[in-house]
C-alpha positions as CSV (number, residue, x, y, z in Angstrom):
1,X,104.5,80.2,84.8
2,X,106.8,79.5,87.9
3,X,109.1,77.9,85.8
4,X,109.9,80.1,83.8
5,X,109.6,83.0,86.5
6,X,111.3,81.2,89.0
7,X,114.1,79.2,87.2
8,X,114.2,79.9,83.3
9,X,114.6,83.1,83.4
10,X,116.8,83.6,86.3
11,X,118.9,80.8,84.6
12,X,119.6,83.1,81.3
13,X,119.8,86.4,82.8
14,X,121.9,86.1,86.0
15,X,123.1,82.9,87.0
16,X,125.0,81.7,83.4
17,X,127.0,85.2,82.8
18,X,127.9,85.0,86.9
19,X,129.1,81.1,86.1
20,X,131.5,82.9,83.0
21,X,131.9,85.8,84.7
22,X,130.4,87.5,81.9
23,X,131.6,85.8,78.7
24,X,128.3,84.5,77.6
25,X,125.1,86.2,78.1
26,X,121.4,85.9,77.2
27,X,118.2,87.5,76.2
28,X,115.2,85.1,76.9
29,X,111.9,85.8,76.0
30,X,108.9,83.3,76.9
31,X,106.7,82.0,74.0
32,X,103.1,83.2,74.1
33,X,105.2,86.9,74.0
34,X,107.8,86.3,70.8
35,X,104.8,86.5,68.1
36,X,106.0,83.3,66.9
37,X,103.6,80.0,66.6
38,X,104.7,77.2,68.6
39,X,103.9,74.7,66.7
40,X,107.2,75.8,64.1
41,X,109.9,76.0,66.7
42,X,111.5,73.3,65.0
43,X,111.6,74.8,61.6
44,X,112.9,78.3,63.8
45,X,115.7,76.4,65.3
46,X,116.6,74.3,62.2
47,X,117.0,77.4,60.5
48,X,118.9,79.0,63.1
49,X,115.6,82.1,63.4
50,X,115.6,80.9,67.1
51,X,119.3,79.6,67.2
52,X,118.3,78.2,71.0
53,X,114.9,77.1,71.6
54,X,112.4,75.4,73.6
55,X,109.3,73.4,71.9
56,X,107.0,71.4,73.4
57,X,106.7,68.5,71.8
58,X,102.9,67.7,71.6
59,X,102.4,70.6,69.7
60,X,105.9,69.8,67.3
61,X,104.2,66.5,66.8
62,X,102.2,67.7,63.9
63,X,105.6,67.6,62.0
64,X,107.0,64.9,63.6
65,X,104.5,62.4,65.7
66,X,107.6,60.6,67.0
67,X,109.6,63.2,69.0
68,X,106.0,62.6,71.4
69,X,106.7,59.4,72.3
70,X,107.5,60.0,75.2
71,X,104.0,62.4,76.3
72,X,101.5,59.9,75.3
73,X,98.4,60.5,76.9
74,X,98.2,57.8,80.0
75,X,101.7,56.4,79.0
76,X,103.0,58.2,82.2
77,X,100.9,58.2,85.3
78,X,103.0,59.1,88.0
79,X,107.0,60.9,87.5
80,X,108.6,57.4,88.1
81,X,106.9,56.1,85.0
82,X,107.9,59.4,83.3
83,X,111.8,59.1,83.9
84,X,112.2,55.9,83.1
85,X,110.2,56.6,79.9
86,X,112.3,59.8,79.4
87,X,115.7,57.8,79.6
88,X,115.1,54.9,77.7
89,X,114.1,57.3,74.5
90,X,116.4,60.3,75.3
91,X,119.5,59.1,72.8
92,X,116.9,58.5,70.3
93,X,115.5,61.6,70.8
94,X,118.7,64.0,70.3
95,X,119.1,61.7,67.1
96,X,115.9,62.2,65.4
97,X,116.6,65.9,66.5
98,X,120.4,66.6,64.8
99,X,119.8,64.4,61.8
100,X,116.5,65.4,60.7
101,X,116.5,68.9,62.0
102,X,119.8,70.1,62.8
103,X,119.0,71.0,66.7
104,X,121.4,69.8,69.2
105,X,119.7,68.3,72.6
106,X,120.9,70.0,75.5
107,X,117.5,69.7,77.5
108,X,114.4,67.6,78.5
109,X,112.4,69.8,80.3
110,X,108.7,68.9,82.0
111,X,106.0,70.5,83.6
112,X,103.5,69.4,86.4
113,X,101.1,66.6,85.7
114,X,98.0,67.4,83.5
115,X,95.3,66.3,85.4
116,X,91.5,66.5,84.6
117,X,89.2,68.7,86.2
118,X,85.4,68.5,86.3
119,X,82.5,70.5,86.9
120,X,80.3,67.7,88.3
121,X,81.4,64.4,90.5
122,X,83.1,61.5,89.0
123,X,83.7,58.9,90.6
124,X,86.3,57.1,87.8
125,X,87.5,57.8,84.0
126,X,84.9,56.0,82.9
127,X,82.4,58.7,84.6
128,X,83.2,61.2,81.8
129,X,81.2,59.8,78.9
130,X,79.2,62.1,77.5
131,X,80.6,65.3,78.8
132,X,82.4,68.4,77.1
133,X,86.2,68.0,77.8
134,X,89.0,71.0,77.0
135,X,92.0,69.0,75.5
136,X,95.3,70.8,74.0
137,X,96.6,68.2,71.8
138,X,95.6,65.2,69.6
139,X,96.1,62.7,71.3
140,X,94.6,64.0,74.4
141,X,91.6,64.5,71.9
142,X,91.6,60.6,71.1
143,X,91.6,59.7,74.1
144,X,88.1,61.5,75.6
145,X,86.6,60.2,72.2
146,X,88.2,56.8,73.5
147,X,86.0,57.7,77.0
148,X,82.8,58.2,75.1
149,X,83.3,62.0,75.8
150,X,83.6,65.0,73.6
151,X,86.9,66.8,72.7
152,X,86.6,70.6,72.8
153,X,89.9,72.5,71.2
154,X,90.0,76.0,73.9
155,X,92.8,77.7,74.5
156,X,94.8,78.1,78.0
157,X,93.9,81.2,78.5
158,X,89.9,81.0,77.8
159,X,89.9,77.3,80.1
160,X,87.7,79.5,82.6
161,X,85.3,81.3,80.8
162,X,84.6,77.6,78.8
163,X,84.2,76.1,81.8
164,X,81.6,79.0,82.9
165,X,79.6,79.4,80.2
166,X,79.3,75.6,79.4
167,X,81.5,74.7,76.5
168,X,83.5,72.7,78.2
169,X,82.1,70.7,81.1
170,X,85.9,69.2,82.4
171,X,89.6,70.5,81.2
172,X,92.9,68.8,81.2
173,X,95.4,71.1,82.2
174,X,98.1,71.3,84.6
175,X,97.5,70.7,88.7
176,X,98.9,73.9,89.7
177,X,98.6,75.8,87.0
178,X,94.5,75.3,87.2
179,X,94.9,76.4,90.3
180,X,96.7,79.4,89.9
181,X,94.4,80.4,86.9
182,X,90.7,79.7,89.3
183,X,89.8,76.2,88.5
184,X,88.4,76.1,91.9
185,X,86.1,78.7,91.4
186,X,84.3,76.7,88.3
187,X,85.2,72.9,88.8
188,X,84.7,71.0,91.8
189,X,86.6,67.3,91.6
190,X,90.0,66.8,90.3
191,X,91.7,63.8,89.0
192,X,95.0,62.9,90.3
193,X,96.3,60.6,87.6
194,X,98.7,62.1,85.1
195,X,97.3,62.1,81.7
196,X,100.1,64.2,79.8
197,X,103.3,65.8,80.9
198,X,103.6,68.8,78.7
199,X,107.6,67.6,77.9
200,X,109.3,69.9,75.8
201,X,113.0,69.6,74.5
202,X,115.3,72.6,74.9
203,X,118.0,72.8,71.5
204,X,120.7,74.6,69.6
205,X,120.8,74.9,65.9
206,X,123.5,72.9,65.3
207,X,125.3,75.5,63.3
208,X,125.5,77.8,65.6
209,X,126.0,75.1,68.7
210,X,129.6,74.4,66.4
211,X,130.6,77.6,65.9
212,X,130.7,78.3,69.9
213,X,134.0,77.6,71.3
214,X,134.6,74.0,72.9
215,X,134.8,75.4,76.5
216,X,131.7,77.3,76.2
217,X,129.3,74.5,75.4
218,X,131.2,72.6,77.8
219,X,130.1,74.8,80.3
220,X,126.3,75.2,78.3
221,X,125.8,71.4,78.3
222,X,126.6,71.2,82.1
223,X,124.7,74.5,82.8
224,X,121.6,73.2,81.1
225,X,121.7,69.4,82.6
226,X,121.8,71.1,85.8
227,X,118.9,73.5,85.1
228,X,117.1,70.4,83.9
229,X,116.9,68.8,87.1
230,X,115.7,71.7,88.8
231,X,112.8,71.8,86.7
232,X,111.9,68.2,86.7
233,X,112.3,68.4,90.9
234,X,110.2,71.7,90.6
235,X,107.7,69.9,88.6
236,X,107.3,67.3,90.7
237,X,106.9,69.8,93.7
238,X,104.1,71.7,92.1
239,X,102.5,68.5,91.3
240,X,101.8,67.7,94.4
241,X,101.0,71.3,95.7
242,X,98.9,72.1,92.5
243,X,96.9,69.3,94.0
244,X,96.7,70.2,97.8
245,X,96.2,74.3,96.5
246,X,92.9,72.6,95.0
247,X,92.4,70.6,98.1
248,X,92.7,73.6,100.0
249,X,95.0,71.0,102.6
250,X,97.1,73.9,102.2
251,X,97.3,77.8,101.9
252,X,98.2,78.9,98.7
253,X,97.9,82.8,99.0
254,X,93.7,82.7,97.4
255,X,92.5,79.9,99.3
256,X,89.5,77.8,97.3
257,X,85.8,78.9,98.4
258,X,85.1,75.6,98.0
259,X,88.0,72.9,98.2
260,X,88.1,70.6,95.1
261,X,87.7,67.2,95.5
262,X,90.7,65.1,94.7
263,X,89.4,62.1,93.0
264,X,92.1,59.1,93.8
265,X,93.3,56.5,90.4
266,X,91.3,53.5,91.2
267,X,92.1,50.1,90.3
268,X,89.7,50.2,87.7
269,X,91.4,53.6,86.6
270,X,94.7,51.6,86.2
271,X,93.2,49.0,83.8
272,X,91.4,51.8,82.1
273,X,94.8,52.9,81.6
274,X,96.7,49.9,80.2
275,X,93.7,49.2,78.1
276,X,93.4,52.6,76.2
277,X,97.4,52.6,76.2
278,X,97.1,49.1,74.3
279,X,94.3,49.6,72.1
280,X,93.5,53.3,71.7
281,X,96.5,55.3,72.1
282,X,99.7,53.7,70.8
283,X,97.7,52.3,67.3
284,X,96.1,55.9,66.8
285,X,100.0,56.9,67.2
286,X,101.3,54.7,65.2
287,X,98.5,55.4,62.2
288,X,99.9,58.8,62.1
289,X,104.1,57.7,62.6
290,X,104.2,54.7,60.4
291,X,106.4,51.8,61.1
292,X,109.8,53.8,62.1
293,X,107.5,54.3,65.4
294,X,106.3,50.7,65.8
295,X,110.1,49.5,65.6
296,X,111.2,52.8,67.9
297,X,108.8,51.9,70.4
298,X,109.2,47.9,70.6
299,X,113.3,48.8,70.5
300,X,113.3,51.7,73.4
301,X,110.1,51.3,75.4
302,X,108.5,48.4,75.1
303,X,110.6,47.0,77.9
304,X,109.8,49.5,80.4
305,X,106.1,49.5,79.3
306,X,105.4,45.6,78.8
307,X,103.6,46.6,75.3
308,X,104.7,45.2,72.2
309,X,102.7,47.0,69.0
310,X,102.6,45.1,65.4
311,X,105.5,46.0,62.0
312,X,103.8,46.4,59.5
């Protein structure tokens, strides 16, 4: 993916040993190639297997449905929304992170908006009812069923062969990314509301984070802040261009057959959207969090979002 191609990578292998003229170097291997399952990063970084790490935290949520706070489905429509969302919860975050697992926060990474792609016209959200949709986490899966659609588990790589041989009839995945992997080719309208993020946290185990000297995770922390914003602008960027690839407004190397239609968040989208928020998505959160989520929400994002949820 072109973030980790274009910046990740790049980061580790070149561009921190040139910063310390070659005191600290780094191997960095992506994660559908290390033969380790996502979904246990934290356990690998808490016990120092992976002593730095990325995990996305939908897929982490299993162990801990509170690190996702943040990625709700439809909590974050637009990037705005998303980083004031990200800094209202980010202390909380790196604390739920060192005391329960030993990681230290260095990083909040993001990538482009997931976005919902369709085989057939709709016009609005509430179009999809009734149709096969490809989700990737369980939330995501909630909300279709919210929608009166049907949740269909299919992995990334097998989003366009589903789509073609009709068990799936719409995917959520990301703008560019169904782009670059021939959305066009099998969908033909395309949602431009956010649903999910994909936000991942990037971490030391804290033992080995401590036995670094001071002046080299000075320089890590800085490195990796700056690295962070790079991503989130990059994100932003491929957004955007994910969008006008699908379009075909613009020429993205394979240029669309057919150009995707973009379909545009309605007003009645945007109440769709506060009202599965309010009544779908935070309780069916909160079911599987308990009440430390219900007080972390109303203390750190409740402001921003103008939802209060009930202690039990």
């Amino acid at each position: 993916m072109t973030q980790y191609l274009k910046l990740e990578r790049p980061f580790w292998e070149n561009e921190l040993p040139e910063r310390t003229n070659g005191r600290i170097t780094a191997s960095i291997r992506p994660l559908d190639s290390g033969g380790l399952r996502v979904q246990e990063m934290l356990q690998l970084m808490r016990l120092g297997v992976v002593p730095f790490g990325t995990a996305l935290l939908a897929l982490v949520a299993g162990d801990e449905p509170e690190l996702n706070a943040i990625d709700l489905p439809v909590l974050n429509p637009d990037i705005a929304t998303l980083r004031r969302t990200v800094a209202a919860f980010r202390q909380h975050l790196a604390d739920i992170l060192r005391t329960r697992y030993d990681i230290e926060l260095l990083g909040i990474y993001i990538y482009p908006a997931q976005v919902l792609f369709c085989k057939a016209a709709f016009t609005d959200l509430d179009d999809i009812s009734g149709r096969k949709v490809r989700t990737s986490s369980v939330g995501q899966s909630e909300l279709m069923t919210a929608l009166g659609a049907i949740p269909v588990q299919v992995p990334f790589a097998e989003i366009v062969n589903a789509l073609r041989d009709g068990v799936a009839d719409c995917a959520i995945t990301g703008t560019l990314s169904g782009y670059e992997i021939g959305l066009p080719e099998v969908t033909t309208h395309v949602h431009a509301m956010a649903i999910s993020w994909g936000i991942s946290i990037f971490g030391a185990n804290l033992a080995t984070w401590h036995n670094l000297p001071a002046d080299d995770r000075a320089i890590l922390r800085s490195s990796v802040a700056e690295l962070e914003q790079r991503i989130w602008q990059q994100a932003e960027a491929d957004t955007e261009r994910g969008l006008a690839c699908d379009a075909g407004t613009i020429s993205c190397g394979k240029d669309p057959e057919r150009p995707m239609t973009i379909v545009p968040s309605s007003a009645a989208d945007t109440q769709q959207r506060l009202r599965l928020l309010e009544e779908v998505v935070l309780p069916r959160w909160i079911e599987r969090c308990g009440n430390a989520c219900a007080e972390a929400w109303n203390t750190f994002l409740a402001p921003i979002h103008s939802i209060t949820v009930p202690v039990q």
